[in-house]
C-alpha positions as CSV (number, residue, x, y, z in Angstrom):
1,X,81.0,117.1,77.9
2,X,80.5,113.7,79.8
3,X,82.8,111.4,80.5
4,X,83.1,108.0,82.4
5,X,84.7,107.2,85.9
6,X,85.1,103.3,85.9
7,X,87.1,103.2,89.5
8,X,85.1,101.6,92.5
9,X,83.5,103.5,94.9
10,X,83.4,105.5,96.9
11,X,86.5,106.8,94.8
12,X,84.2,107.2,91.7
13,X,81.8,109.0,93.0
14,X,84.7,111.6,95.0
15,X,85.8,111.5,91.5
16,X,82.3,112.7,89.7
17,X,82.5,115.3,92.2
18,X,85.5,117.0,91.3
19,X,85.2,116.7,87.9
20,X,81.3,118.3,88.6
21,X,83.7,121.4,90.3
22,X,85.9,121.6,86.8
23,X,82.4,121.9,85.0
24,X,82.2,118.7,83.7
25,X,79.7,115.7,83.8
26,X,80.4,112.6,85.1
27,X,79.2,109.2,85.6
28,X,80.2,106.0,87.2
29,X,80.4,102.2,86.6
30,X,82.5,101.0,88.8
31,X,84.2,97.7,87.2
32,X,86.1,96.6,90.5
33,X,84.3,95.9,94.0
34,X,86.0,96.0,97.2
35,X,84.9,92.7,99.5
36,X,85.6,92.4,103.2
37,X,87.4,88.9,104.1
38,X,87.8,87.5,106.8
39,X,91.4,88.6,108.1
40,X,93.6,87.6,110.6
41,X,96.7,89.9,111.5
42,X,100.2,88.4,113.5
43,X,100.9,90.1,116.5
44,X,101.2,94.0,115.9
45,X,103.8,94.4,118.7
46,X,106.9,93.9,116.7
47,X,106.4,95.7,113.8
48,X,108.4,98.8,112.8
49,X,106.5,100.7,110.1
50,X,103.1,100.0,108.1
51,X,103.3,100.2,103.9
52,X,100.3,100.7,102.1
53,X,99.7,100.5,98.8
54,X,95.9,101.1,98.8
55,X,93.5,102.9,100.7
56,X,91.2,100.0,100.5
57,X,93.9,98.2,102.9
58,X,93.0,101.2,105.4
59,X,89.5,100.8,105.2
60,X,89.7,97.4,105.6
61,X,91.9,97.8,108.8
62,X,89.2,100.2,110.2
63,X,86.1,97.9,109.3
64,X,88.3,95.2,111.5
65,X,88.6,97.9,113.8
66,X,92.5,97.3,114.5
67,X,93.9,100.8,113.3
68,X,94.1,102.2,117.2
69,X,96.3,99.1,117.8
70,X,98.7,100.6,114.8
71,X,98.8,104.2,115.2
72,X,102.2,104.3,116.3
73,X,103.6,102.9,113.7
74,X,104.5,105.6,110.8
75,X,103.2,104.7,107.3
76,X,104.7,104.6,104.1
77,X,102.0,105.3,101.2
78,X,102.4,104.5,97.9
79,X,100.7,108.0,96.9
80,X,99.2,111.3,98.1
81,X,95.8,110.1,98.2
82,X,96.5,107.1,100.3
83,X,98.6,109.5,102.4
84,X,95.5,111.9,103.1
85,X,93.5,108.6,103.7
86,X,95.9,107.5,106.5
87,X,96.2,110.8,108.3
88,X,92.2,111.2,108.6
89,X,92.3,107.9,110.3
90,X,94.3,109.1,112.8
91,X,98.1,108.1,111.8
92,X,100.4,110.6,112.9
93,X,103.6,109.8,111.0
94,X,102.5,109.6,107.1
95,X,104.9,109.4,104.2
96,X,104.3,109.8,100.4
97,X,106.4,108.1,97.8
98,X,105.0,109.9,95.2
99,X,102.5,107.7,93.7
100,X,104.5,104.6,92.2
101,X,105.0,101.1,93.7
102,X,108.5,101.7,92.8
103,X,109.1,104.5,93.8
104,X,107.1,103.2,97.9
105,X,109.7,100.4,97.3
106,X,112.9,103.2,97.1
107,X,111.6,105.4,100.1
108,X,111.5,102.2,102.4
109,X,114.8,100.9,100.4
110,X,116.1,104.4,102.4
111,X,114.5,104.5,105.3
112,X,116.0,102.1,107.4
113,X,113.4,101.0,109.2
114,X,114.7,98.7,112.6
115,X,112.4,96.1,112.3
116,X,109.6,94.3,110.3
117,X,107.0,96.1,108.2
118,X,103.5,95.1,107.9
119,X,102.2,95.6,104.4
120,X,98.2,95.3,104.7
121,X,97.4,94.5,100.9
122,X,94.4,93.0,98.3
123,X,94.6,89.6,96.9
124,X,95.4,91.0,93.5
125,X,98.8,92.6,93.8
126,X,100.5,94.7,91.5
127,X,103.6,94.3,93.2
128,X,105.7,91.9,95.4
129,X,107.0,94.1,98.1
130,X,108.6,91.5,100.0
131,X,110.5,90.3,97.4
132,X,111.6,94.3,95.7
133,X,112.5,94.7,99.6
134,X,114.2,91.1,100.8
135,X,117.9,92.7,99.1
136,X,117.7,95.6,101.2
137,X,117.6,93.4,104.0
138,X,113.7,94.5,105.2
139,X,111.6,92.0,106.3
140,X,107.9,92.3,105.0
141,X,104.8,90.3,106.5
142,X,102.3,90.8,103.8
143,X,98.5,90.4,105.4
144,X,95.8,89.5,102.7
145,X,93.1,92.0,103.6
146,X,90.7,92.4,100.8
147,X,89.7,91.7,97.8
148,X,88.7,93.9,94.7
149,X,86.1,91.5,92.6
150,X,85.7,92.2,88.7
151,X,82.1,93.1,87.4
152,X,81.0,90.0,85.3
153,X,79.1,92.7,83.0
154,X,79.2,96.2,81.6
155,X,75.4,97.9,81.5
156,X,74.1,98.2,78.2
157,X,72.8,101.7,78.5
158,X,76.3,102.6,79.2
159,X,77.4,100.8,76.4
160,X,75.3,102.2,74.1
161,X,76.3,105.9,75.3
162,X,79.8,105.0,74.6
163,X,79.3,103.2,71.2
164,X,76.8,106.7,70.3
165,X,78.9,109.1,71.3
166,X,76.5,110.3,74.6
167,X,80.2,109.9,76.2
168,X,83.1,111.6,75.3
169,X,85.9,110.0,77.5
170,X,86.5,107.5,79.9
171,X,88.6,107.7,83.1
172,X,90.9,104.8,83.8
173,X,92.8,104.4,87.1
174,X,94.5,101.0,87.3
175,X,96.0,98.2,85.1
176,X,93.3,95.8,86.4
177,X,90.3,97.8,85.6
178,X,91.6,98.5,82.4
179,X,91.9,94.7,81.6
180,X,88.0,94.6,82.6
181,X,87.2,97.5,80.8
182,X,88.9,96.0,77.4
183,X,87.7,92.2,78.5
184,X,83.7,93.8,79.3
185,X,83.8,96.2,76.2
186,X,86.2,95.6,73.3
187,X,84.4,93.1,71.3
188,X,81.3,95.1,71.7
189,X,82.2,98.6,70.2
190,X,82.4,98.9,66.7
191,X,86.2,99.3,65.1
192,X,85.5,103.2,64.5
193,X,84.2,103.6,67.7
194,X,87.7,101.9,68.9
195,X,89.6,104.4,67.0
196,X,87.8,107.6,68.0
197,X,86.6,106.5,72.1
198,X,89.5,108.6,74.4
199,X,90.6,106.9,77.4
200,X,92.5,109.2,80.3
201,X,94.8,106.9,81.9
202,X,96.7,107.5,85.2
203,X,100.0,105.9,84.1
204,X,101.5,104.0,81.1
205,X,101.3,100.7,82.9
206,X,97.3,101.2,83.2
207,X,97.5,102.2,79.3
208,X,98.8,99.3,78.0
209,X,95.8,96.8,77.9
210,X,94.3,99.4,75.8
211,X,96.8,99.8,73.6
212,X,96.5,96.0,73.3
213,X,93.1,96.4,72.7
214,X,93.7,98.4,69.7
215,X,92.1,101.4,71.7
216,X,94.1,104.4,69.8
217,X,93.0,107.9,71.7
218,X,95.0,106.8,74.8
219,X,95.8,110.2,77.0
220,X,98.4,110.1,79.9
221,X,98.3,112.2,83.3
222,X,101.6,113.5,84.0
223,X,102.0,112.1,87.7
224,X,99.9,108.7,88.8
225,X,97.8,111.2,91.1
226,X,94.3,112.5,91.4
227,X,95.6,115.6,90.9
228,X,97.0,114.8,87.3
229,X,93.7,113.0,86.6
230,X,91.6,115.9,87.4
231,X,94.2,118.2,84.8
232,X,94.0,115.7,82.3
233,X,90.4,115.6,82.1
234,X,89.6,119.2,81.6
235,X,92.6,119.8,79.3
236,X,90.9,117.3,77.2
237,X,87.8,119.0,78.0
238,X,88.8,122.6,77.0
239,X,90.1,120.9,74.2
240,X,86.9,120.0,72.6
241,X,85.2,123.1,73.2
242,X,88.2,125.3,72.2
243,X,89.0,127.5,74.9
């Protein structure tokens, strides 16, 4: 069993790792690339809570070595893994929403935060917080912090492994790197291989490019999480070998 991680790293290769613990082999072409920019934040002082949709918005923060200037602030994650991320930087107050933009837009819908709240976020968004929050009456300052470029190309060797078989599924973890994945791939694998090639998707919102694509053996975690992920892939697994 070997199957394909196609999320940047260093979440691919924390990925490859825990699917190595499950007993299964993994490995990685990243289609997205996390570049720094060059970022300017407004003045922290007013601000009342930090969302974050991302943990590539914290690691940006910490390359730009402002996080100790925002550590009091308590941060609403859009997920468990981006909560984890924020608490081993040092942020005291962390909340999870559960792992939906959605469902981050609700929890600060209930919060009642007094005051602003800085959303640190990439230049491709999936949502416009400031505009789910603006009828709630929260102000957002959305800062621009990074940017996740798409790979131009998918290897060949890879490609070949897919189109032959040598791998048995690919991991998918957002919307955007499945639209790579079908712009890099789909005219290059043959219309049986299109049919047969299983795709593990985090959510139905990252399925659906697939779908488009005419991809067929589309598999859904339970819960947009790691966690779900990591089940998916060796249910799937124990599935093939049946046990």
């Amino acid at each position: 069993m070997r199957m394909l991680v196609t999320r940047p790293e260093p979440d691919a290769q924390a990925s490859i790792d825990r699917l190595a613990a499950l007993g299964i082999e993994a490995v990685a072409t990243p289609l997205l690339t996390r570049a720094a920019l060059d970022f300017h934040l407004p003045d922290l002082s007013g601000f009342a809570a930090l969302a974050v949709t991302s943990t590539n918005a914290l690691r940006a923060l910490e390359d730009k070595s402002v996080l100790p200037d925002l550590h009091h602030l308590p941060v609403y994650a859009v997920g468990d893994r981006t909560a984890h991320e924020a608490k081993s930087l040092g942020f005291r107050d962390v909340f999870s929403a559960g792992g939906t933009f959605e469902r981050l837009t609700t929890m600060l819908a209930l919060a009642r935060i007094e005051g602003p709240v800085l959303y640190p976020a990439g230049r491709h968004l999936s949502g416009d917080l400031a505009q789910a929050l603006a009828p709630h009456g929260i102000m957002v300052v959305t800062a621009t912090v990074y940017d996740m470029v798409a790979e131009s190309y998918f290897p060949n060797g890879t490609l070949t492994e897919l189109e032959s078989g040598g791998l048995d599924a690919v991991l998918v973890y957002s919307r955007r790197t499945a639209e790579i994945f079908c712009a890099l791939v789909s005219e290059k694998l043959s219309a049986a291989k299109k049919r047969d090639l299983v795709l593990l998707c985090l959510s139905e919102n990252v399925a659906q490019p697939l779908l488009g694509s005419h991809f067929t053996r589309v598999h859904l975690a339970d819960r947009p999480d790691e966690e779900a992920m990591m089940s998916l892939a060796l249910a799937f697994a124990r599935e093939q070998s049946g046990s």
